[in-house]
C-alpha positions as CSV (number, residue, x, y, z in Angstrom):
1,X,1.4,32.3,27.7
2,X,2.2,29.3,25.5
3,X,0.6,30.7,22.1
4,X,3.5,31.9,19.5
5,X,1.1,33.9,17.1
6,X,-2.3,33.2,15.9
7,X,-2.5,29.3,15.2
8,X,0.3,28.5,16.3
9,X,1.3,26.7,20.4
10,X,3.8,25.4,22.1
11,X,3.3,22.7,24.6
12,X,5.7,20.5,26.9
13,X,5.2,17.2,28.0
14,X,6.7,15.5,30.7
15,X,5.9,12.0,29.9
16,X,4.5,9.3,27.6
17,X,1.4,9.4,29.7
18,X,0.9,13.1,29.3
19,X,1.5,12.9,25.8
20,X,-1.0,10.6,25.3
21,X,-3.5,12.9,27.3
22,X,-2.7,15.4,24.7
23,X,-3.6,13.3,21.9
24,X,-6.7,12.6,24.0
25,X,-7.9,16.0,23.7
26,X,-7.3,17.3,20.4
27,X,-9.3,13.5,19.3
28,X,-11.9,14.7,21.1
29,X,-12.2,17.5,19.0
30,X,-11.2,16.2,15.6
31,X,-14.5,15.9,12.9
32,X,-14.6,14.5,9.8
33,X,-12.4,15.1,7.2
34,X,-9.5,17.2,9.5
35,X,-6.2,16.3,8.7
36,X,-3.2,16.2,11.5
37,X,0.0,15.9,10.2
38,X,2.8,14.7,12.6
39,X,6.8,15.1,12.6
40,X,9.3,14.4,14.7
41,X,12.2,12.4,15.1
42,X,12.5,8.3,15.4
43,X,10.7,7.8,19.3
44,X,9.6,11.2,19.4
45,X,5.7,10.2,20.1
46,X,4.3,10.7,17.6
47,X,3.0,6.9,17.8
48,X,2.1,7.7,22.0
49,X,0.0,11.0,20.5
50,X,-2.0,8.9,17.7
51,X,-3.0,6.7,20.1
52,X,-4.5,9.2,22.6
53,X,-6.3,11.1,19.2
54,X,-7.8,7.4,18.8
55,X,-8.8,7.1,22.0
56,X,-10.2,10.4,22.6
57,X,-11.8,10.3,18.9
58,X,-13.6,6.6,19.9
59,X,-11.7,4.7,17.8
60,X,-13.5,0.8,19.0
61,X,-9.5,-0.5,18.3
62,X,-6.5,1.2,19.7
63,X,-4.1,2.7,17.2
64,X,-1.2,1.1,17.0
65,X,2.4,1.9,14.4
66,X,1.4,1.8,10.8
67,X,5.2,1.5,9.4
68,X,4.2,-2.1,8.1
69,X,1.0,-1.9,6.6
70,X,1.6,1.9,6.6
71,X,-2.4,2.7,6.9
72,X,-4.5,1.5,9.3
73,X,-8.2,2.4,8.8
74,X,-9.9,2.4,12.9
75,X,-13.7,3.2,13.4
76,X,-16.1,4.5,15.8
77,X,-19.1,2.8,17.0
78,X,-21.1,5.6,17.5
79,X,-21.7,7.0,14.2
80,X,-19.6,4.5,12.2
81,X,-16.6,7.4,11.9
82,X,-13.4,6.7,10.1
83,X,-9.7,7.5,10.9
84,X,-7.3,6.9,9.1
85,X,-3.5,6.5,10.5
86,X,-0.4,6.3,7.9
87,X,3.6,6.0,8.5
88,X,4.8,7.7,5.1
89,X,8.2,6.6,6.7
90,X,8.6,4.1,4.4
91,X,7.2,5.7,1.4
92,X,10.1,5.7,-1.2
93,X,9.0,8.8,-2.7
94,X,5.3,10.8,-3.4
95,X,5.1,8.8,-6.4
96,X,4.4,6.0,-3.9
97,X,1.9,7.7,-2.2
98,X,-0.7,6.7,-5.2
99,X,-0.1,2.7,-4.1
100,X,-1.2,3.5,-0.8
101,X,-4.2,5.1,-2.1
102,X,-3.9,8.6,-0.6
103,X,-5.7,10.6,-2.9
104,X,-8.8,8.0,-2.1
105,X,-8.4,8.8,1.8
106,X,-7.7,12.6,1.5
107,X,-11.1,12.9,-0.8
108,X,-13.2,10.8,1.6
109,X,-15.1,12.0,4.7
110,X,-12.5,10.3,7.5
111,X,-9.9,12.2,10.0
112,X,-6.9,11.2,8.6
113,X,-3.4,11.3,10.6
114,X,-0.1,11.2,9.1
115,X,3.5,10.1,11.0
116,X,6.5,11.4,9.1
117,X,4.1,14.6,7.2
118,X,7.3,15.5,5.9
119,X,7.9,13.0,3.1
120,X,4.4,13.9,1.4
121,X,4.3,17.4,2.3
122,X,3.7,18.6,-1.4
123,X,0.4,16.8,-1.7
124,X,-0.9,18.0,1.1
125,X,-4.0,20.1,0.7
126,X,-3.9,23.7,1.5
127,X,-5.6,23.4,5.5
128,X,-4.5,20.7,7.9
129,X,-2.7,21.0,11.3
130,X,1.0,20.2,11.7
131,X,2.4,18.9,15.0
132,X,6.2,18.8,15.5
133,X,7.5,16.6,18.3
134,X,10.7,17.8,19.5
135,X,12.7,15.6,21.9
136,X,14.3,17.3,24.8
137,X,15.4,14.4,27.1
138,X,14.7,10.8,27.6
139,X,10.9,12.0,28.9
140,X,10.0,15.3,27.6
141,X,8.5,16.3,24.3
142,X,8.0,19.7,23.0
143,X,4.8,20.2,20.7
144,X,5.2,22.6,18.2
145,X,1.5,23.4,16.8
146,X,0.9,25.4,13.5
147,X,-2.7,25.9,12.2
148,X,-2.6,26.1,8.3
149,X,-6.0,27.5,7.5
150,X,-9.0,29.3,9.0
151,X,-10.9,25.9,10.2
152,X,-7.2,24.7,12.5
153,X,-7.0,27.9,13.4
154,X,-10.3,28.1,15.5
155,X,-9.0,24.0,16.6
156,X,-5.9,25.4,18.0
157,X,-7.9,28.3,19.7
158,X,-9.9,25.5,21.0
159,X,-7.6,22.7,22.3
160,X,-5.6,25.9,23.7
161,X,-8.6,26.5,26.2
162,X,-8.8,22.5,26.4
163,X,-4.8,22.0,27.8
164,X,-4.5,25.2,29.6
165,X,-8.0,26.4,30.6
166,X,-9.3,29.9,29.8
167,X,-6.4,32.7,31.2
């Protein structure tokens, strides 16, 4: 069984195109205001997982790398849903998180996705979900899952069943 403790999964994937199914899922099941915080290492996927959240979410535009504009605000046609994707790899510092507007996008009603979590960790609100992408070779990626708070906790339960069925 791939579940560590309560919240928490492990996943592999064996290629781009499965990790992008996984994104897939768990934007299928994202609502408003969840928070997913990605980490990993330079060409980990964490890019190749936003994408698949956008597309399984209903974003009309396909997410793409924020490290320019460093957010990128996508909707969805069917309710007029917001997500919002930022690269805090070239944030200098939290202090440059306020220029980006952050506190505006954490208060607001969108799902919001973060590449490199790590370098605003501290204003992060108590709940979100944190994804670790782990390379392991050229192809495979481990997913490291951890629910931080009761609402992720009952996501992870569910995108468990989602990726693996119901053993």
């Amino acid at each position: 069984m791939p579940i560590l403790r309560e919240g928490e999964l492990d996943i592999i994937s064996n290629n781009p195109e499965q990790t992008k199914r996984l994104g897939m899922r768990l934007g299928k099941l994202l609502k408003s205001g969840d928070i997913v915080c990605l980490s990993g290492d330079m060409g980990a996927g964490k890019t190749v997982f936003s994408t698949g959240i956008g597309e399984g979410w209903g974003a009309e535009t396909p997410l793409t790398s924020p490290t320019y504009n460093l957010v990128h605000e996508h909707r969805r046609s069917t309710d007029k849903g917001r997500l919002y994707h930022l690269d805090c790899y070239r944030l200098s510092g939290i202090d440059e998180a306020d220029t980006i507007g952050l506190d505006d996008i954490l208060d607001g009603d969108g799902i919001v996705i973060f590449e490199w979590a790590e370098r605003i960790e501290e204003l992060l609100p108590d709940e979100y979900l944190w994804i670790d992408i782990r390379v392991t070779d050229a192809t495979h990626r481990n997913f490291i899952i951890e629910a931080e708070g009761k609402r992720y906790q009952g996501l992870v339960d569910t995108y468990k069943k989602q990726v693996f069925g119901t053993r």
